[in-house]
N, CA, C and O atoms as CSV, one atom per row, in Angstrom:
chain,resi,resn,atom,element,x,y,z
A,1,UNK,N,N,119.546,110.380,105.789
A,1,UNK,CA,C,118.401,111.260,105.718
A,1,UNK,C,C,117.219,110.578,106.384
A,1,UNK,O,O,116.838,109.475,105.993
A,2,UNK,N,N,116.660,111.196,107.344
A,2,UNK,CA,C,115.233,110.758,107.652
A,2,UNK,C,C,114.122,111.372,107.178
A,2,UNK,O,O,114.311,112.532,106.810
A,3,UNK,N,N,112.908,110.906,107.064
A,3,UNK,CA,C,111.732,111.320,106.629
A,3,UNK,C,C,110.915,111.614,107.609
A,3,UNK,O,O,110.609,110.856,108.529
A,4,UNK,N,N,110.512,112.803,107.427
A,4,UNK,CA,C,109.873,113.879,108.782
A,4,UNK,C,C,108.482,113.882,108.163
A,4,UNK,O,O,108.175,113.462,107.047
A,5,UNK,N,N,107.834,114.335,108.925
A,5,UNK,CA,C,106.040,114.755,108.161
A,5,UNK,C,C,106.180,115.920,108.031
A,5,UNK,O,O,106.642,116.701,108.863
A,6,UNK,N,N,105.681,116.215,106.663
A,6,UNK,CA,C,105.504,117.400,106.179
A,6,UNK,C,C,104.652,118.391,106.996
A,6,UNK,O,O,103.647,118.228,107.688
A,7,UNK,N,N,105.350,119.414,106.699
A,7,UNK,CA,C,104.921,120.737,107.106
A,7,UNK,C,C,103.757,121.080,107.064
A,7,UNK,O,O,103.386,121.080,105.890
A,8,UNK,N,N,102.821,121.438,107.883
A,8,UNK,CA,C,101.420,121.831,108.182
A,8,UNK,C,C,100.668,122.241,106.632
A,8,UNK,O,O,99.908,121.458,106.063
A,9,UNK,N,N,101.017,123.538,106.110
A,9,UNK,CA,C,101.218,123.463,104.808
A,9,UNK,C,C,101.069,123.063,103.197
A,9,UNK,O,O,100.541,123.535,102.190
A,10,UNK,N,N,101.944,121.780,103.617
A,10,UNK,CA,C,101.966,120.569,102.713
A,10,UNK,C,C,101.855,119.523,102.629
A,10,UNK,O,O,102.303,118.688,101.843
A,11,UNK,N,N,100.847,119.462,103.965
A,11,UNK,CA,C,100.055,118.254,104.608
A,11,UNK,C,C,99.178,117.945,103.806
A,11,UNK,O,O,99.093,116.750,103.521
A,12,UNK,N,N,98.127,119.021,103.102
A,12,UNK,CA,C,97.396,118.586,102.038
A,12,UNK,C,C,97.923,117.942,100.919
A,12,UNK,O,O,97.377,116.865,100.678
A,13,UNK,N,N,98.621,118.202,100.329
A,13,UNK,CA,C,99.388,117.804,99.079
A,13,UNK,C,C,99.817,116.597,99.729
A,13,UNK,O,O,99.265,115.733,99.047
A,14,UNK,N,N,100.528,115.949,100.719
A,14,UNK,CA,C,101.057,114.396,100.857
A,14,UNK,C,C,99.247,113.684,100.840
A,14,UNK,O,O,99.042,112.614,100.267
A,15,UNK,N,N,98.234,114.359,101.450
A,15,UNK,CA,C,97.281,113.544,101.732
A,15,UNK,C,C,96.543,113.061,100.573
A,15,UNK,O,O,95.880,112.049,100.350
A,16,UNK,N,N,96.950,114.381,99.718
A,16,UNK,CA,C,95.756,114.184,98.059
A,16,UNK,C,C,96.635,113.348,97.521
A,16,UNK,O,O,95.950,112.557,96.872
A,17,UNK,N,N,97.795,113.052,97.409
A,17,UNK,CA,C,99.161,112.119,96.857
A,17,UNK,C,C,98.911,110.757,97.460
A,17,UNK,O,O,98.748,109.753,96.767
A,18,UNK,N,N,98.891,110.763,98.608
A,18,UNK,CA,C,97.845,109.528,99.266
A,18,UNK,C,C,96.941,108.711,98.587
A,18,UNK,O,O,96.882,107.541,98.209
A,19,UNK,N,N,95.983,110.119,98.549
A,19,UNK,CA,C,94.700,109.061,98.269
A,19,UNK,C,C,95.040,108.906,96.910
A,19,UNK,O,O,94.436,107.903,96.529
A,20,UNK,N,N,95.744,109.417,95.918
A,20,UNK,CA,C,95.837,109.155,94.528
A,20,UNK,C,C,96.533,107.666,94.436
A,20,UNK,O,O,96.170,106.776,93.667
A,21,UNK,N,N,97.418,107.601,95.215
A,21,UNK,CA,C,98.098,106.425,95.444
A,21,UNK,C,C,97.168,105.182,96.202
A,21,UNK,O,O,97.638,104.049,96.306
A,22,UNK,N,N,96.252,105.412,96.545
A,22,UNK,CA,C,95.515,104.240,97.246
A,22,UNK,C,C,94.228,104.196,96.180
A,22,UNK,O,O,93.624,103.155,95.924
A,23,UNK,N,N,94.010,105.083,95.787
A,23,UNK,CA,C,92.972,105.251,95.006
A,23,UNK,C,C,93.179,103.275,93.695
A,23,UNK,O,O,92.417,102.314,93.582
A,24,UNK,N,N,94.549,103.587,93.049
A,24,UNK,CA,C,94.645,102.760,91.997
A,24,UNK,C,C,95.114,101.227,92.910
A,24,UNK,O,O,95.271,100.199,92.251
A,25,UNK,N,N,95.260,101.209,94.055
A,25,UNK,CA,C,95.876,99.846,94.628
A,25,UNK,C,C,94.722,99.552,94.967
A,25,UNK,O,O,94.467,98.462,94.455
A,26,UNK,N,N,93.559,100.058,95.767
A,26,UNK,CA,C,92.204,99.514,96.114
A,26,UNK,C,C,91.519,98.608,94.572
A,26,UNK,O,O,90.795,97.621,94.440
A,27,UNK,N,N,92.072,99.379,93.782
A,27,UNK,CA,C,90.834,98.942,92.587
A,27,UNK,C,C,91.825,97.023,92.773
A,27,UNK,O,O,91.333,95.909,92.950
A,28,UNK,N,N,93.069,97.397,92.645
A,28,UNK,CA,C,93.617,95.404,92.844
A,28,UNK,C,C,93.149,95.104,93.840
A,28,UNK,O,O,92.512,94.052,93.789
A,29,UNK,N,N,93.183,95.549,94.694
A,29,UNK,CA,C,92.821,94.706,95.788
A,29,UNK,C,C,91.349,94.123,96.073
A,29,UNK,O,O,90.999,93.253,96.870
A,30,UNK,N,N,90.634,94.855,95.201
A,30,UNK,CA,C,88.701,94.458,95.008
A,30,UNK,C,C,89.134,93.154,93.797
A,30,UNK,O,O,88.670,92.015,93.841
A,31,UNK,N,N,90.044,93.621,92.839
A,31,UNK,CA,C,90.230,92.352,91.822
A,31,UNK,C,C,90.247,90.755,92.355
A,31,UNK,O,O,89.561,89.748,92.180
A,32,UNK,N,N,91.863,91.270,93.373
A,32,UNK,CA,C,92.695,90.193,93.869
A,32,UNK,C,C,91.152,89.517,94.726
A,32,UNK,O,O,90.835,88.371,94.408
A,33,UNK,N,N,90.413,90.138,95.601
A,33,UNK,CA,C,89.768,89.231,96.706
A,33,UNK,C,C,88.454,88.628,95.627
A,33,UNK,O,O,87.934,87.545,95.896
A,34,UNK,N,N,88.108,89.232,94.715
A,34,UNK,CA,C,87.019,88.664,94.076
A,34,UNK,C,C,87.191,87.522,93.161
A,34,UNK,O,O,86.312,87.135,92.391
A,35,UNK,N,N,88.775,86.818,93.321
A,35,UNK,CA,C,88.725,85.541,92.340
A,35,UNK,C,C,87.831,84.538,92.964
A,35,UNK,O,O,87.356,83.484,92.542
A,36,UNK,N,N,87.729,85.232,94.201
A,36,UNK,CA,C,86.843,83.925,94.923
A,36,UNK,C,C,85.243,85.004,95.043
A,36,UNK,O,O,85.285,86.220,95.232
A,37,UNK,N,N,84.193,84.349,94.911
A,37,UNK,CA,C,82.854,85.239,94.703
A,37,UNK,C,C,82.166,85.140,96.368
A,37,UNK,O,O,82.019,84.180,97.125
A,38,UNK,N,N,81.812,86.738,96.516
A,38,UNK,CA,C,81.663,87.088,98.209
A,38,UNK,C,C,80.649,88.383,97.512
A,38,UNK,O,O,80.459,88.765,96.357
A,39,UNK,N,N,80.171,88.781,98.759
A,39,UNK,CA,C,79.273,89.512,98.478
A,39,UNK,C,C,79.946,91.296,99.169
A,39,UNK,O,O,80.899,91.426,99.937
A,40,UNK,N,N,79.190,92.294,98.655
A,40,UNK,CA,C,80.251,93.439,99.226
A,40,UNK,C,C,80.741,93.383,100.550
A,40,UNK,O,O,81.922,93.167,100.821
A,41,UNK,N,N,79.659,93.617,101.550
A,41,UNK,CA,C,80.266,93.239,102.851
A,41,UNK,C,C,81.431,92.313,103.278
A,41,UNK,O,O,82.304,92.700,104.055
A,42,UNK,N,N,81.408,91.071,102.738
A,42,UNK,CA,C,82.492,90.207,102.244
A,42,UNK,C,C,83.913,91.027,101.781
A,42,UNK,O,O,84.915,91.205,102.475
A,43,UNK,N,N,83.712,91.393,100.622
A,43,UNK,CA,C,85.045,91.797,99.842
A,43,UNK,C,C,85.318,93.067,101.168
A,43,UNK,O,O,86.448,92.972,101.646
A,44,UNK,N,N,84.442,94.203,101.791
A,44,UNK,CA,C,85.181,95.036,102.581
A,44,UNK,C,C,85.935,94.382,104.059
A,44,UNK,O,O,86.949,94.976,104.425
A,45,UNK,N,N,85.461,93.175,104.910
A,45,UNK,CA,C,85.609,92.408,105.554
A,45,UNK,C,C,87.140,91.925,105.392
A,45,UNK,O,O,87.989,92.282,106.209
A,46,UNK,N,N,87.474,91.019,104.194
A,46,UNK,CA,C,88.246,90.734,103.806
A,46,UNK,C,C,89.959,91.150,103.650
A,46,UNK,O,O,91.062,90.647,103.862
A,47,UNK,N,N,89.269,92.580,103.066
A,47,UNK,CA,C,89.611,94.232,102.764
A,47,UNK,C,C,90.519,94.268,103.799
A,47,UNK,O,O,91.695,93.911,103.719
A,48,UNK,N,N,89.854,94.785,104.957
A,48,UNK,CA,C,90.284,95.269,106.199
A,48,UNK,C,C,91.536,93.917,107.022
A,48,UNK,O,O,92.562,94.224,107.630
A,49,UNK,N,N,91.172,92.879,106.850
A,49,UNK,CA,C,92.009,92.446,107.520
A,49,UNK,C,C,93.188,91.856,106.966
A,49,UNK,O,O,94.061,91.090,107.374
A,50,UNK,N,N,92.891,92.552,105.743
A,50,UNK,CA,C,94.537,92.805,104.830
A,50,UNK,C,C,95.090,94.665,105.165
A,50,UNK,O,O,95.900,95.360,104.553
A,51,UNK,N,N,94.446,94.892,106.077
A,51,UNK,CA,C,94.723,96.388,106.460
A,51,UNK,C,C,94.602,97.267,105.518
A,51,UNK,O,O,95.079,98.391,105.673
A,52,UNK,N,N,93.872,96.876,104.251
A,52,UNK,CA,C,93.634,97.327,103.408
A,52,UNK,C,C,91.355,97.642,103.562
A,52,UNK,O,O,90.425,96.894,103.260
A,53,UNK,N,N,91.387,99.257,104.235
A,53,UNK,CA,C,89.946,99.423,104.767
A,53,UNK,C,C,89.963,100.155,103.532
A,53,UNK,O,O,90.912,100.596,102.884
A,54,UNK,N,N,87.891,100.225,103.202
A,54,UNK,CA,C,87.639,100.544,102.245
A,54,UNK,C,C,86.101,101.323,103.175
A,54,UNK,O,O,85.506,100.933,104.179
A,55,UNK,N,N,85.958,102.115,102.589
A,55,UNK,CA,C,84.449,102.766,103.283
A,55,UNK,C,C,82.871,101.986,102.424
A,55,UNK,O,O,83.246,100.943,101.888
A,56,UNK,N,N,82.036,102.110,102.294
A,56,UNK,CA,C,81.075,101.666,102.011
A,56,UNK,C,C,80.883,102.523,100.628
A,56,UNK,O,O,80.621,102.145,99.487
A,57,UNK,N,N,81.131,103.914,101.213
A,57,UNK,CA,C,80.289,104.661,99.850
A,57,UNK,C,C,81.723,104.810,99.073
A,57,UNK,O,O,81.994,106.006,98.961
A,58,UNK,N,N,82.627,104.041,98.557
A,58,UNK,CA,C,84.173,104.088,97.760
A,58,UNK,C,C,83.859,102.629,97.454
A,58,UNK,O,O,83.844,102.556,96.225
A,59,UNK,N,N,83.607,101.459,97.967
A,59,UNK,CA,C,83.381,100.102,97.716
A,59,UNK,C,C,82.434,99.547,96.513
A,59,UNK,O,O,82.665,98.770,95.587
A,60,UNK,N,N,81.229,100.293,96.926
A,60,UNK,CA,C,79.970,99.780,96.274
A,60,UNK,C,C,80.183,100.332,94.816
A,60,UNK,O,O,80.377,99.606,93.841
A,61,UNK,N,N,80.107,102.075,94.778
A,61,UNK,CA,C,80.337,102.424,93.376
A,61,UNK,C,C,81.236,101.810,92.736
A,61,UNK,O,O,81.120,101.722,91.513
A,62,UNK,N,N,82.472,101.172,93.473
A,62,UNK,CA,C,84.071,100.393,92.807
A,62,UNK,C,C,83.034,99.643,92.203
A,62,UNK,O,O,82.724,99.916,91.044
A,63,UNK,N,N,82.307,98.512,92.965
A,63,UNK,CA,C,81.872,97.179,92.159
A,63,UNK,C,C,80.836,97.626,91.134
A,63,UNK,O,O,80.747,97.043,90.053
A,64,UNK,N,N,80.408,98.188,91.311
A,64,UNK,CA,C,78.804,98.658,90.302
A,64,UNK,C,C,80.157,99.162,89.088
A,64,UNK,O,O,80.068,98.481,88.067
A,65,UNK,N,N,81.088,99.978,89.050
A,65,UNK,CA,C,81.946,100.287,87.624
A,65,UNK,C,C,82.949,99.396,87.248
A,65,UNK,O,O,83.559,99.385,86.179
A,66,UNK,N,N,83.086,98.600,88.267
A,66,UNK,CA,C,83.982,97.237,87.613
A,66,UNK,C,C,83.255,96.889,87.141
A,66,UNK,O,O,83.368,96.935,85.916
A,67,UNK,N,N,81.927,96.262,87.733
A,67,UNK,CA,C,81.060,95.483,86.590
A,67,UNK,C,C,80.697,96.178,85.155
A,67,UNK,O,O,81.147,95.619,84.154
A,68,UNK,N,N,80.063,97.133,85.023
A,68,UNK,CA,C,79.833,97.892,83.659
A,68,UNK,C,C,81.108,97.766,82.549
A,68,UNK,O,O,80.966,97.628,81.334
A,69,UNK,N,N,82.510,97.859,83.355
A,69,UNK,CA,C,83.649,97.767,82.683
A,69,UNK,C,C,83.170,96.301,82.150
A,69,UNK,O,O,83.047,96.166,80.933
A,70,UNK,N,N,82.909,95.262,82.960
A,70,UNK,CA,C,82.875,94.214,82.258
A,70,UNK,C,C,84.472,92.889,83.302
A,70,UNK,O,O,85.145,91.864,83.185
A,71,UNK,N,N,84.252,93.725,83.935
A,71,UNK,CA,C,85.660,93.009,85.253
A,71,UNK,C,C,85.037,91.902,85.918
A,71,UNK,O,O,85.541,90.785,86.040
A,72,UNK,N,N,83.595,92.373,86.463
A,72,UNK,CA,C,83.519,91.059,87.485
A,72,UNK,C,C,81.751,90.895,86.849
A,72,UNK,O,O,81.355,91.739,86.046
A,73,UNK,N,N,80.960,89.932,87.233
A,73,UNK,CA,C,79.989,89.665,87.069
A,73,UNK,C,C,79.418,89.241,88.564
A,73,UNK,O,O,80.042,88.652,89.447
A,74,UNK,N,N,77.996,89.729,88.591
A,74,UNK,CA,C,77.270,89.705,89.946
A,74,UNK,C,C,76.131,89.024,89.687
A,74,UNK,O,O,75.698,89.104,88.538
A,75,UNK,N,N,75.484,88.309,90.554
A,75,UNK,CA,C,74.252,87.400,91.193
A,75,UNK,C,C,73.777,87.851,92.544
A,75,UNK,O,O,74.354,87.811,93.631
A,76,UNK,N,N,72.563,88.298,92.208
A,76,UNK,CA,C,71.288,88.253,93.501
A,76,UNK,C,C,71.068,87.106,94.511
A,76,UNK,O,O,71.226,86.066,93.872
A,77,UNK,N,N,70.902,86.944,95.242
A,77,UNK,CA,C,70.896,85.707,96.064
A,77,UNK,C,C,70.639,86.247,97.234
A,77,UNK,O,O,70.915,87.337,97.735
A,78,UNK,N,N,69.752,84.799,97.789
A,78,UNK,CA,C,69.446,85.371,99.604
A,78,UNK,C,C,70.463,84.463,99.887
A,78,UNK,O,O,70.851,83.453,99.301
A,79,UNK,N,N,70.978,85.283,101.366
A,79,UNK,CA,C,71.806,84.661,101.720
A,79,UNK,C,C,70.981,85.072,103.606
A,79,UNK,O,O,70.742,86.212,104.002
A,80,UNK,N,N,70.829,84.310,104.077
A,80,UNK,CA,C,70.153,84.194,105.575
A,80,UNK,C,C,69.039,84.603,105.078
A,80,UNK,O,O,68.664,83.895,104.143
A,81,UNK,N,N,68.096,85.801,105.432
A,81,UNK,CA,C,67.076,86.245,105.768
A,81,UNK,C,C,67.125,87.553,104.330
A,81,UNK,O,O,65.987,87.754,103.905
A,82,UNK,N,N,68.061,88.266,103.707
A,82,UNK,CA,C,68.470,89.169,103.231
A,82,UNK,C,C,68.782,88.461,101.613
A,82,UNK,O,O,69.141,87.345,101.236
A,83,UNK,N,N,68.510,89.476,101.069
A,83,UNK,CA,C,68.835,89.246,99.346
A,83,UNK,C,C,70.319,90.126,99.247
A,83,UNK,O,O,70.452,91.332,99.455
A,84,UNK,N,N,71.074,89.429,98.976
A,84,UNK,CA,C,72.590,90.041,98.614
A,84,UNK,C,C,73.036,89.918,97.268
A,84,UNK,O,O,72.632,89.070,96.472
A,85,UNK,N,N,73.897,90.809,97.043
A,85,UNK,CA,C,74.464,90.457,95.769
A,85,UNK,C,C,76.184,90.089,95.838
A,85,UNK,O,O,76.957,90.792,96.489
A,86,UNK,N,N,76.548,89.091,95.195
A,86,UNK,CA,C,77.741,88.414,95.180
A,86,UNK,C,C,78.106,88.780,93.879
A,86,UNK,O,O,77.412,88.760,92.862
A,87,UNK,N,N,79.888,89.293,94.103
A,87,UNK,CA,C,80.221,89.677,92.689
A,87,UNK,C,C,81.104,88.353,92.644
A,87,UNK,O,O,80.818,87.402,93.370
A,88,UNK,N,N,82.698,88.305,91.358
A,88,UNK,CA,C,83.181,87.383,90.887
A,88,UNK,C,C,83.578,88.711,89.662
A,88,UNK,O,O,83.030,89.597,89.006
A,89,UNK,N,N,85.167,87.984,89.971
A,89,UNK,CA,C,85.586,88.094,88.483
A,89,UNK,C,C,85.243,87.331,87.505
A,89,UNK,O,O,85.179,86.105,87.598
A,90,UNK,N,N,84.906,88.218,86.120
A,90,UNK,CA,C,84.811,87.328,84.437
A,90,UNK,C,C,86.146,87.030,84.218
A,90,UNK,O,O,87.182,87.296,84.827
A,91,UNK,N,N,85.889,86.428,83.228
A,91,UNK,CA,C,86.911,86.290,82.717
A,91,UNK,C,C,88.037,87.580,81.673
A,91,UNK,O,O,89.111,87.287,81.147
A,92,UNK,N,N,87.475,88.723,81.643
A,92,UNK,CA,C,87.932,90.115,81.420
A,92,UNK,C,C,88.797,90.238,82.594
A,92,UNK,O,O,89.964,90.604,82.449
A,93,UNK,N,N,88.148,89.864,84.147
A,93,UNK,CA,C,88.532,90.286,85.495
A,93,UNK,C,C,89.767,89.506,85.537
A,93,UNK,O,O,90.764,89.980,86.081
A,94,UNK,N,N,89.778,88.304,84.985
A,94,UNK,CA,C,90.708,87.786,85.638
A,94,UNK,C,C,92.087,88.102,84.911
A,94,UNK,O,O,93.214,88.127,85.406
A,95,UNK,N,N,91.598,88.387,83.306
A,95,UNK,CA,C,92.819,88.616,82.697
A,95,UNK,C,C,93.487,90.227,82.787
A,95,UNK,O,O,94.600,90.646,82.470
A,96,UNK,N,N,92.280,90.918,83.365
A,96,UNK,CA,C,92.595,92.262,83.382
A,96,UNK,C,C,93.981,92.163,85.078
A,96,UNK,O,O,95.054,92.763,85.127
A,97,UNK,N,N,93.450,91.316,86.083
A,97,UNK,CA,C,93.656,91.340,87.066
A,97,UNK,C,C,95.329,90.654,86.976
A,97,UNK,O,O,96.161,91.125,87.751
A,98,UNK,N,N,95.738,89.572,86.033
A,98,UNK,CA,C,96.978,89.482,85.812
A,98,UNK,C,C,97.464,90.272,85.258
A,98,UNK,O,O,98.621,90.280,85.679
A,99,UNK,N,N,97.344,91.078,84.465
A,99,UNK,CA,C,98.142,92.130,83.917
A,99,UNK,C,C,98.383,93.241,85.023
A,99,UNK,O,O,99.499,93.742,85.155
A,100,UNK,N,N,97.281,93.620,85.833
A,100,UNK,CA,C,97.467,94.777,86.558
A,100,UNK,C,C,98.634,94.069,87.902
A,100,UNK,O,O,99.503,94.744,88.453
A,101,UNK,N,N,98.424,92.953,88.124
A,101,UNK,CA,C,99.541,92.153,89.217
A,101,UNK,C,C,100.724,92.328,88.331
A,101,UNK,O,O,101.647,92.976,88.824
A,102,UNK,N,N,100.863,91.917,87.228
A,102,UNK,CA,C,102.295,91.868,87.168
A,102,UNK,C,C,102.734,93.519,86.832
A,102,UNK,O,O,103.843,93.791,87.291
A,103,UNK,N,N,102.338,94.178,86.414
A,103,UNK,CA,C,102.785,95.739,86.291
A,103,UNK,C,C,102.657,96.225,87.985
A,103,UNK,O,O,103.658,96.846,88.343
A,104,UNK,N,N,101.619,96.049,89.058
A,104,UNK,CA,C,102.337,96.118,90.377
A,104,UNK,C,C,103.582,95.789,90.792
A,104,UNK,O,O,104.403,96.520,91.346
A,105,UNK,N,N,103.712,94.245,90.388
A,105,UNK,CA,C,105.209,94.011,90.708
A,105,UNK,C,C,106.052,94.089,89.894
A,105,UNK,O,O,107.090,93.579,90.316
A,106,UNK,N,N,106.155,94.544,88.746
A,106,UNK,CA,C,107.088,95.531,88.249
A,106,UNK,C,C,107.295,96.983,88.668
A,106,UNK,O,O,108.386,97.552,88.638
A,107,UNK,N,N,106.113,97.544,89.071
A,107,UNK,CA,C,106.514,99.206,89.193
A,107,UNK,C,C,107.589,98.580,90.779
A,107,UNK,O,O,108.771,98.905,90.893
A,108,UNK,N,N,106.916,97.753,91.748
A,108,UNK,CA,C,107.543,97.593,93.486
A,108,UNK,C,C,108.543,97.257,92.880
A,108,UNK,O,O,109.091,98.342,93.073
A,109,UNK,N,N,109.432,96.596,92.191
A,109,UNK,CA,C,110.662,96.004,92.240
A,109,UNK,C,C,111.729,97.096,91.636
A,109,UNK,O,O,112.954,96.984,91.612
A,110,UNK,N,N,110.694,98.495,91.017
A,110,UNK,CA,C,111.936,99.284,90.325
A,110,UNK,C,C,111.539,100.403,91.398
A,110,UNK,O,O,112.353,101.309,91.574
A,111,UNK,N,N,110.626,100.405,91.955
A,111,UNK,CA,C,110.715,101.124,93.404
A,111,UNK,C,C,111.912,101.121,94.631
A,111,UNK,O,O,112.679,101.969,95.087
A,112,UNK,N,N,111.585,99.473,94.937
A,112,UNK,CA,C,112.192,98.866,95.637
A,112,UNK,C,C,113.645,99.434,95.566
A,112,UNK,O,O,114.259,99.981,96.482
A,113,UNK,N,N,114.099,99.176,94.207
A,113,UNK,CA,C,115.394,99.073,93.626
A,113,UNK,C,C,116.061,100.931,94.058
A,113,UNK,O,O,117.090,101.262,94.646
A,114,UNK,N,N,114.753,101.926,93.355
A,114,UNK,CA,C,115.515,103.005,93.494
A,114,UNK,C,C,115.117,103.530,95.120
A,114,UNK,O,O,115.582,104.663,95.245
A,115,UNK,N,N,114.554,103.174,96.150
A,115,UNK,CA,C,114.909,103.358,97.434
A,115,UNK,C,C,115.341,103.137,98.262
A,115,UNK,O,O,115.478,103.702,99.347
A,116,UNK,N,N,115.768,101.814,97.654
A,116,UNK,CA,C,117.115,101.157,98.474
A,116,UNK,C,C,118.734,101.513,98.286
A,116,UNK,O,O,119.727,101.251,98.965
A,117,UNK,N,N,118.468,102.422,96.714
A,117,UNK,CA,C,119.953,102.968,96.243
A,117,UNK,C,C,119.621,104.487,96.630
A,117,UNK,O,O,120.700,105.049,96.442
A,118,UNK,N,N,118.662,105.500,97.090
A,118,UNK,CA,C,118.905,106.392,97.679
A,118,UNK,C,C,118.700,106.165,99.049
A,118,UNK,O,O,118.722,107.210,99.699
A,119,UNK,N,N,118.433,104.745,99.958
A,119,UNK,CA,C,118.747,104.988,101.331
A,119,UNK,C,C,120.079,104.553,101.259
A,119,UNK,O,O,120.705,105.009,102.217
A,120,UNK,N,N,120.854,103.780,100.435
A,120,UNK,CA,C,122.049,103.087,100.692
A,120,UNK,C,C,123.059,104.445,100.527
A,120,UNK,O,O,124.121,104.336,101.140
A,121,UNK,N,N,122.852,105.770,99.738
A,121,UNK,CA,C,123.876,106.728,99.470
A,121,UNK,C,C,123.887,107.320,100.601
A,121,UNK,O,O,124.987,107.715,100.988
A,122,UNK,N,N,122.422,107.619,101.665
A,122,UNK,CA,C,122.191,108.364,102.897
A,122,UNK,C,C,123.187,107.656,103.910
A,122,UNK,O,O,123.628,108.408,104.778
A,123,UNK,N,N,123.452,106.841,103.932
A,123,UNK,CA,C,124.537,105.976,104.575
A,123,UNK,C,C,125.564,106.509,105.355
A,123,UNK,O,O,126.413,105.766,105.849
């Protein structure tokens, strides 16, 4: 069996399935880059050349509600000429951030598992 792109149609529905699906991997991936403390521009920088792009106005609100959650903690600071703010995971972040890694690589490995046994039947 090959996988074709959906039908004009039901192009919307793969795209909203998309973003639902990128929606919850972005929030790790703001976790994963903030064990080390960078400032937003930083974490989207970073972002991207894990091919993982993030827009500005999806980034900023992420960090402003991680923090309130209590995930990462932020500092004001000039950095050149400009006052920036640098986030960092707490220690909430970091423990929240192992749990959400290892349930990633649990859901990929029973993924893994069942698309490799329906490409292996397409055979």
């Amino acid at each position: 069996m090959t996988i074709s792109e959906p039908l004009p149609m039901k192009r919307s529905i793969v795209d909203a399935l998309r973003q639902e699906l990128r929606r919850g991997t972005l929030v790790l991936a703001v976790l994963a880059v903030l064990r080390e403390e960078m400032n937003g521009s930083a974490v989207r920088e970073v972002l991207a050349s894990g091919d993982v792009g993030i827009e500005d106005g999806a980034l900023y609100p992420m960090l402003r509600r991680l923090e309130e959650q209590g995930l990462l903690t932020s500092e004001w600071r000039v950095d050149g000429s400009r006052k920036k703010r640098f986030y960092l995971l707490s220690a909430d972040g970091i423990a929240t951030f192992s749990t959400l890694l290892d349930e990633w690589r649990r859901q990929t490995a029973g993924l893994n598992t069942l698309t490799r046994s329906n490409s292996d039947d397409d055979s």
